[in-house]
Each structure stands twice: as C-alpha cells, then as structure tokens.
C-alpha positions in Angstrom: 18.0 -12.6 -31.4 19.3 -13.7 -27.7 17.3 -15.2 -25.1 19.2 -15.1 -21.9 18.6 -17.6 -18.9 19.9 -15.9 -15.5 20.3 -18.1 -12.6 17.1 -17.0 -10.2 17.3 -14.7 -7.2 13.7 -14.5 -6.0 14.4 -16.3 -2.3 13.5 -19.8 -2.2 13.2 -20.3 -6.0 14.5 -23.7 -7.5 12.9 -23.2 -10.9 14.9 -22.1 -14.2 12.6 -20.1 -17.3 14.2 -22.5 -19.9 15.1 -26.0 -20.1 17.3 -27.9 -22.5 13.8 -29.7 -23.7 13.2 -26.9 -25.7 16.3 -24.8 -26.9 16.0 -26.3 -30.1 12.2 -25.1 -30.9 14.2 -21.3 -30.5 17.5 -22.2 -32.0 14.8 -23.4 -35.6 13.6 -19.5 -35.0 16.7 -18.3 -35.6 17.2 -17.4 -31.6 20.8 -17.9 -29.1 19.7 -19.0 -26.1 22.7 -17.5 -23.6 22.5 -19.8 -20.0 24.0 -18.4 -16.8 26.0 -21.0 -15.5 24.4 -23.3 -12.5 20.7 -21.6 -13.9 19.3 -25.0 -14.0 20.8 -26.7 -11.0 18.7 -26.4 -8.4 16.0 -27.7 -10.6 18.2 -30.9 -11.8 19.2 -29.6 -15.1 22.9 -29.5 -15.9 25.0 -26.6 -18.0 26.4 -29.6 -19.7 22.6 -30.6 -20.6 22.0 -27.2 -22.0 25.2 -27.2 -23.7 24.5 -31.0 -25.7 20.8 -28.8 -27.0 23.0 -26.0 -28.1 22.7 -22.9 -25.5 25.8 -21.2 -24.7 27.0 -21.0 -20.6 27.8 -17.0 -19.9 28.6 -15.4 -16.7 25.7 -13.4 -15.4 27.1 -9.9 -16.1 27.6 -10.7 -19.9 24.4 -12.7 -19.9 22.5 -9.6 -19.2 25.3 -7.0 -21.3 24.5 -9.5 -24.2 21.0 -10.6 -24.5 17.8 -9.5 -25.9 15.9 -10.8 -23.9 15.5 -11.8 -20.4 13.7 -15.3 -19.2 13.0 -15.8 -15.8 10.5 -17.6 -13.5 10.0 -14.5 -10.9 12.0 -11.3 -11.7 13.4 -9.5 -8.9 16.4 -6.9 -8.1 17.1 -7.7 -12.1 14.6 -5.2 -13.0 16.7 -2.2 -12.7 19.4 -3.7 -14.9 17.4 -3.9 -18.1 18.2 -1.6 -20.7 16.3 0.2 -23.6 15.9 -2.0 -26.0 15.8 -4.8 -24.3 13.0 -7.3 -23.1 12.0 -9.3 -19.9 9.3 -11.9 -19.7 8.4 -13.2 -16.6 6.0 -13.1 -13.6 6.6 -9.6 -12.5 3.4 -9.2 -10.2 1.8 -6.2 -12.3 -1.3 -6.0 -10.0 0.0 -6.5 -6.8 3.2 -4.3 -7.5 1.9 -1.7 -9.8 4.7 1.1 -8.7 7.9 -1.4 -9.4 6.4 -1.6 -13.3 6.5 2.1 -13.0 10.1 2.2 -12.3 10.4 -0.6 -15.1 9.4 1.4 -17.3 11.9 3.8 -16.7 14.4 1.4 -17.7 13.1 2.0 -21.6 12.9 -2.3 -21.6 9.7 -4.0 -22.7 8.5 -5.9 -20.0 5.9 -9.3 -20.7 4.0 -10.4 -17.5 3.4 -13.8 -17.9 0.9 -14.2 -15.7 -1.8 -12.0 -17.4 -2.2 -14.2 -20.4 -5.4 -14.4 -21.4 -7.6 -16.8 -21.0 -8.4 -18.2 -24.6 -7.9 -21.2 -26.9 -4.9 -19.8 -28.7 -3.3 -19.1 -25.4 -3.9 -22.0 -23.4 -0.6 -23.5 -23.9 1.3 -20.4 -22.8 -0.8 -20.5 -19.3 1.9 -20.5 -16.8 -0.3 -19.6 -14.4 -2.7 -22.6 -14.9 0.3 -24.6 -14.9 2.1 -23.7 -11.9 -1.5 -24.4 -10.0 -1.3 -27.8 -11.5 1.9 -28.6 -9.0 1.0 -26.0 -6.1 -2.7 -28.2 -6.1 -0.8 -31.6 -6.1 1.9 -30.4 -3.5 -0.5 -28.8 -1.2 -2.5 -32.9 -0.8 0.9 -33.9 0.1 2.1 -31.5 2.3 -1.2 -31.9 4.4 -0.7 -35.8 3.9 2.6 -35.3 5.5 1.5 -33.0 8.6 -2.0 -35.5 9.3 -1.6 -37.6 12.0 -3.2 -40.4 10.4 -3.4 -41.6 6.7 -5.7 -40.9 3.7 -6.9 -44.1 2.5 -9.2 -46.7 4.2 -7.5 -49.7 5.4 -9.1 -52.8 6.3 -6.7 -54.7 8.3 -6.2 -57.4 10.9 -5.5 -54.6 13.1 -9.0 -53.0 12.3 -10.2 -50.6 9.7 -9.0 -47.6 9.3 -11.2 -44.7 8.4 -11.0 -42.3 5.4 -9.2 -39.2 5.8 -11.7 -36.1 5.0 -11.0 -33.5 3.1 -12.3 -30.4 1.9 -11.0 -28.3 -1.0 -12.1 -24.5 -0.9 -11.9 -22.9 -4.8 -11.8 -25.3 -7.9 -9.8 -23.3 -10.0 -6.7 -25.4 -11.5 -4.9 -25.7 -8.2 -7.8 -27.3 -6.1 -9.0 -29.6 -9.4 -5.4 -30.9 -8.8 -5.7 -31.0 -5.0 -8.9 -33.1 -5.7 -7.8 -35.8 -8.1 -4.4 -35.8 -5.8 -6.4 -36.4 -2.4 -8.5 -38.8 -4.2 -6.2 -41.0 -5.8 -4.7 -40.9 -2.1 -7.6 -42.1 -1.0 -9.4 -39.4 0.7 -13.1 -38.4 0.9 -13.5 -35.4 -0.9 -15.9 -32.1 -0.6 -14.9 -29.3 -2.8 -16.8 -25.8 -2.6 -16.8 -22.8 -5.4 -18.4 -19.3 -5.6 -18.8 -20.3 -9.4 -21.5 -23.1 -9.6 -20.3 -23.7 -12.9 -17.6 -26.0 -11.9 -19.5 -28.3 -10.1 -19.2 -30.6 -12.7 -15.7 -30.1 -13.2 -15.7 -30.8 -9.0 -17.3 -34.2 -9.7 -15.8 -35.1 -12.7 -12.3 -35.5 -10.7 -14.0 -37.4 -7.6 -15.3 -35.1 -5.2 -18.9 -34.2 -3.7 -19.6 -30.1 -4.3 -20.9 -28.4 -1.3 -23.8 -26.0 -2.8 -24.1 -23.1 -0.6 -27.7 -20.8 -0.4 -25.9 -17.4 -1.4 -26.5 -15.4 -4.8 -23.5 -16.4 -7.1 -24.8 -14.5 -9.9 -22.1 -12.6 -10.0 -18.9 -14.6 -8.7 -17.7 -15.2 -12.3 -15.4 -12.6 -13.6 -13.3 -12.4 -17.1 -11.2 -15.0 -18.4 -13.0 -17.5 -15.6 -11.5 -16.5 -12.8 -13.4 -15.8 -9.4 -14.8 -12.2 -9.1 -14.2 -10.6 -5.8 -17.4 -10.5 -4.0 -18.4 -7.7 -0.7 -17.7 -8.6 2.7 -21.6 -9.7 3.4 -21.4 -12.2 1.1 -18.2 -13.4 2.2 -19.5 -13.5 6.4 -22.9 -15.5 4.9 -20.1 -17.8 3.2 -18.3 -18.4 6.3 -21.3 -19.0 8.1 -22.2 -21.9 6.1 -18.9 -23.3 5.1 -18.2 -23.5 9.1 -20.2 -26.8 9.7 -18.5 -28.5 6.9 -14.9 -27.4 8.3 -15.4 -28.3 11.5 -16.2 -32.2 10.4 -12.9 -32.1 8.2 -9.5 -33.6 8.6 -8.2 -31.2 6.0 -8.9 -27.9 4.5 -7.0 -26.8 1.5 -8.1 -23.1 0.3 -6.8 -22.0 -2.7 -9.2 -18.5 -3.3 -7.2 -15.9 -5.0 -8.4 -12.5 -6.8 -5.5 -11.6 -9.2 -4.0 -8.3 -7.8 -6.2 -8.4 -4.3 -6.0 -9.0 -0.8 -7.3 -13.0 -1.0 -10.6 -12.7 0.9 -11.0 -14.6 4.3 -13.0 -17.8 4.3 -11.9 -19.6 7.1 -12.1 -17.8 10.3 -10.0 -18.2 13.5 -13.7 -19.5 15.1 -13.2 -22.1 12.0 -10.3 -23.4 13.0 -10.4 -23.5 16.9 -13.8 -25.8 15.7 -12.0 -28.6 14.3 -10.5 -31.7 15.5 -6.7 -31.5 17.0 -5.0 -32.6 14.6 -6.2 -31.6 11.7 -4.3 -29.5 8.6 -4.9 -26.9 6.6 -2.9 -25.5 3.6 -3.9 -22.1 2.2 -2.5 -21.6 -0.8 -3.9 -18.1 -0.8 -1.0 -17.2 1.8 1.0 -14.9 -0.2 -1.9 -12.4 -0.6 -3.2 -12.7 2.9 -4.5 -15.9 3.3 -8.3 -17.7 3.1 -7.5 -18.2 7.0 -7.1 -16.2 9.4 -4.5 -17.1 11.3 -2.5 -18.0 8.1 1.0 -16.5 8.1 3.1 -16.5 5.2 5.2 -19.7 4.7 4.7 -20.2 8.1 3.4 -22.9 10.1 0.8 -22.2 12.6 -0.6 -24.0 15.5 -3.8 -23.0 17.2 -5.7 -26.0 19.6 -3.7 -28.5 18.2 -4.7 -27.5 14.5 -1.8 -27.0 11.7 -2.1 -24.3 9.3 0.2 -23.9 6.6 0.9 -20.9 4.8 3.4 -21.8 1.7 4.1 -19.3 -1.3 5.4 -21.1 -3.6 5.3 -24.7 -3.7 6.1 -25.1 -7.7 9.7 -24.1 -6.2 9.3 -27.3 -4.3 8.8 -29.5 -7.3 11.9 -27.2 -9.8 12.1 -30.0 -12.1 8.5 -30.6 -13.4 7.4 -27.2 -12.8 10.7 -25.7 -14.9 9.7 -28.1 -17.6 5.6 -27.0 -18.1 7.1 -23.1 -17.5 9.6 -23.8 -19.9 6.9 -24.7 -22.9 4.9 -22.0 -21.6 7.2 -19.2 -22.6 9.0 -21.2 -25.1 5.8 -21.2 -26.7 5.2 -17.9 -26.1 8.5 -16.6 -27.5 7.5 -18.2 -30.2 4.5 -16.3 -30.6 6.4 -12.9 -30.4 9.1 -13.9 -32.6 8.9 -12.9 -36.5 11.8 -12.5 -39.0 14.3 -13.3 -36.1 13.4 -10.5 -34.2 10.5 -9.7 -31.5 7.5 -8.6 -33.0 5.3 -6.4 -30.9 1.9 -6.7 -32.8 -0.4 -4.7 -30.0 -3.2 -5.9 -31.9 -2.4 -9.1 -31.2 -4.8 -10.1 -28.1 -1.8 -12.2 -26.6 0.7 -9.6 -27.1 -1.8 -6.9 -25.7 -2.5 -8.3 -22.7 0.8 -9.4 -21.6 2.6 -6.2 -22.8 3.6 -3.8 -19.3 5.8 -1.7 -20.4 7.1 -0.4 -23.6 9.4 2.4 -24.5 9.3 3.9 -21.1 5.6 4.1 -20.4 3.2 1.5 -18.6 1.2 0.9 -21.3 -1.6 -1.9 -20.2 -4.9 -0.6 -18.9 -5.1 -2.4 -16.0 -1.8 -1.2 -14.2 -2.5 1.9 -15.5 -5.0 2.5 -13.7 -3.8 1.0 -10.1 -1.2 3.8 -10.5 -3.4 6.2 -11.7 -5.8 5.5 -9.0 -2.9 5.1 -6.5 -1.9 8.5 -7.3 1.4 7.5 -9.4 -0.2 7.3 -13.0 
C-alpha cells in the first residue's frame, strides 16, 4: 500500500495531510508513504524531516502515477486525475458541491470525505473537523484582538484603568468554545449564545456568561450534535433579541454553520451600524454566506467605523499545528481502513459508511445522493 502526500493547490492553503510525526504509525501497517517534494514547507516541515521518519520525496506526476492513495487537506483540480482503483481522502465539500463528487465518481476512484465523520466515541480522534475549529476558534480571538482599537484585559495602571474588552461569541460548537477560553485567557468579558441550550454548561464551564434567549429551541439539535437549521421566523425573533446584546459589544465572533447550507444570518446590517466605531467582528461562517450581513468572503469590511471580517480558512493561518492534529486525524483514520496491507472497505463499518462518497463509479452515500437526485443530477 502507498499513501501519497501531494503538495496543496487549494489557494491560500499552508497545511500538508501528513506529517513526519506519524509516518511511522503507517510504515508498522505495512504502508509507503510517497511525499511530493516541498509538501510540507509552507507548514514548517522539511522533505529532509520526512525523509529521517522514512517517506520517500517523488515528483508530483509519479506521486499520483504511483500511489494508492491520495492524502490531502482540501482536494481540488486533483480530482480528475484519480484513477480506478485508486483512493482519495480529504475534505472534498460533499454537501456543498454535490455535482464535483458526481464527476468523481466518474473517475472509478473511491473517494473518503473527511469531514462527514461521524460523530461517535470510536471516531472522535479522526474528527478533523472538530479539530480544525479548535484553531479557526483560537485564531478568530486574535485576529479581532489585532483589528480592536483597544486591548482585552483590564489594566489598572498609573495612567488609569483600563476597561475590559467585551465580547460576544455567537454558536458554541468547537470553534466558539475555543474562541471563549482564547478571549478569556486574553482577558475579555465573555457572553456566548447557542440555539442548543444544552451547551450552556459547556459555555460556562470555559468562562463565559450564556445569553438565554425566549424562542422554542426544541428542535435546534440535529444528528451527531450539530445545530439543525431552523425557518426564517425563528431566525428574525433571534435577531431581534440578540441585537441589544451586539450593540453593547466590542466584539462579535459568529461561528453558525449548517453542514452543506447557506449559514443563516444572525447579525443584520441594522446590527452592525448599532455598535460602537470601532468595534470587530469575525464570522467564521463566511465561506457559506456569512452570520452577517455585510460579511464578504475573506474580506474586510467597514461600515460606520465597524470591522467585519470574513476569513475561510484560518487553520491555513496556523499550517504547523493544524497539519499536525489533521495529520493524526487521517493517520488514524487510515489506520482504521487498513487491513492485511491493503484498504479495507467494510460498508458495515459505521465510520467507513459515512465517510465513503464514491466507490466504483457511483455516489454511493445517501446524503449526496439525494442533493443530486433532488438537484436533478442523481
């Protein structure tokens, strides 16, 4: 078995699928781990590094000629390479892109979409999705911390005292626990809001004060613990509410996403012209719309003197740590599929099920089926 490394293409991204940490878990499977020269680089990991764990530096033409299969972060024009026979594994954007695992497909190569593991125990350590909103959550604090005009921490000095920054955290999922602890340990004042009122312990736990709003949330909890998307009356009662506590905040950080779904709009352009000049807010819901507004993809807005940010991928902006928790994420994973020095496609196998796109030439998981069939392409 080869597991090839290619160098990423996906614009702006700094993150590699593998890093030297854990060749050797694969090479005691039996695997070759194949590395495209300069694949790690931009995350601050060496060919020689990979070389002293045992992978073997290819150029990317025989990387992809050679391997069986393909490791990447974000796959993108590399889709129509593949082969029968051959497998990818990688965030290939199944719900928001149901057409491009269509043509996929057509390659005959069996395509793993990392970012529909399931949500259970036996899984949790091949959650790349939880991981990567470990580092969006804690880059998104500083990135606001950065654009603020004034600090986060109160200071008493012989100057005077300064004030604590205030900051509110829409959507405590993984990324805005880790925008909480981050803004706290900063020295913020915290308010966190969730449609699911059954992370408002989770809220506290990491140092902020939940905002409970008056709306019916009975059914805001969807499978595997995500957010379910709710109808647009709930969502204009939500606003409603949520726009006295924006308007007395220094920062906003939104971080609402529906896997596969336009992310609905929870800060309105009313919102924003309401708060202080000044003030900052990151939504790291940009890439599917945006929570705000007036967000615009990576970016930067200003509207009466209030920033809004619109990044898509601030892992990218921290390669090395977010290449290393990847890494053990599909390290882990290959792990899983590999049996007798081969992959093993067990579709019984809840993991392998609900990761498995495409598989000798046919979408094959229920989900994107039916976005294509719905779509009129199934």
């Amino acid at each position: 078995m080869k597991i090839g490394v290619p160098k990423e293409t996906f614009r702006g991204e700094r993150r590699v699928a593998l890093v030297p940490g854990v060749i050797a878990s694969l090479k005691a499977k039996g695997a070759e781990v194949l590395v495209e020269s300069g694949a790690g680089t931009a995350a601050g990991f060496t060919d020689a590094a990979y070389t002293d764990k045992g992978a073997q530096i290819v150029p990317r033409a025989q990387l992809f000629a050679d391997a069986d299969v393909i490791v990447q972060v974000r796959a993108g024009e590399d889709l129509a390479g593949l082969r029968s026979g051959q497998a990818v594994i990688a965030f290939l954007d199944p719900l928001g892109a149901p057409q491009t695992m269509r043509k996929l497909a057509g390659t005959g190569a069996t395509a793993f979409s990392i970012e529909l593991m399931p949500r259970i125990t036996r899984a949790q350590s091949m959650d790349a999705l939880s991981s990567q909103a470990t580092v969006a959550g804690y880059k998104a604090v500083l990135l606001a911390a950065t654009h603020l005009p004034r600090m986060f921490p109160m200071l008493m000095t012989a100057a005077g005292t300064i004030t604590p920054a205030r900051v509110f955290v829409l959507g405590a999922g993984v990324a805005g626990l880790q925008a909480i602890a981050t803004a706290k340990r900063l020295g913020a004042v915290i308010e966190a809001y969730d449609v699911r009122p059954a992370v408002k312990e989770q809220v506290q736990s990491v140092g902020a004060k939940f905002v409970e709003l008056p709306l019916d949330t009975t059914a805001a909890e969807g499978t595997g613990g995500y957010a379910a998307a709710q109808d647009e009356s709930f969502y204009r009662r939500q606003r409603e509410v949520l726009g006295k506590v924006v308007a007395g905040t220094d920062v906003v950080i939104t971080t609402a996403a529906i896997p596969g779904q336009k992310s609905p709009v929870l800060i309105t352009r009313e919102m924003v012209e309401s708060m202080a000049p000044g003030s900052v807010i990151v939504d790291l819901a940009a890439e599917r719309g945006g929570n705000c507004e007036v967000t615009k993809a990576d970016e930067v807005v200003e509207l009466n003197g209030v920033t809004v940010l619109g990044p898509t991928n601030l892992p990218a902006t921290v390669p090395y740590h977010a290449s290393q928790m990847y890494a053990k994420n599909v390290s882990t994973f290959l792990l899983h599929l590999l049996k007798d020095g081969a992959l093993n496609v067990d579709r019984e196998d809840e993991i392998t099920r609900e990761t498995l796109v495409t598989q000798s030439g046919e979408v094959v998981h229920e989900r994107v089926k039916k976005l294509l069939a719905d779509s009129g392409n199934g």
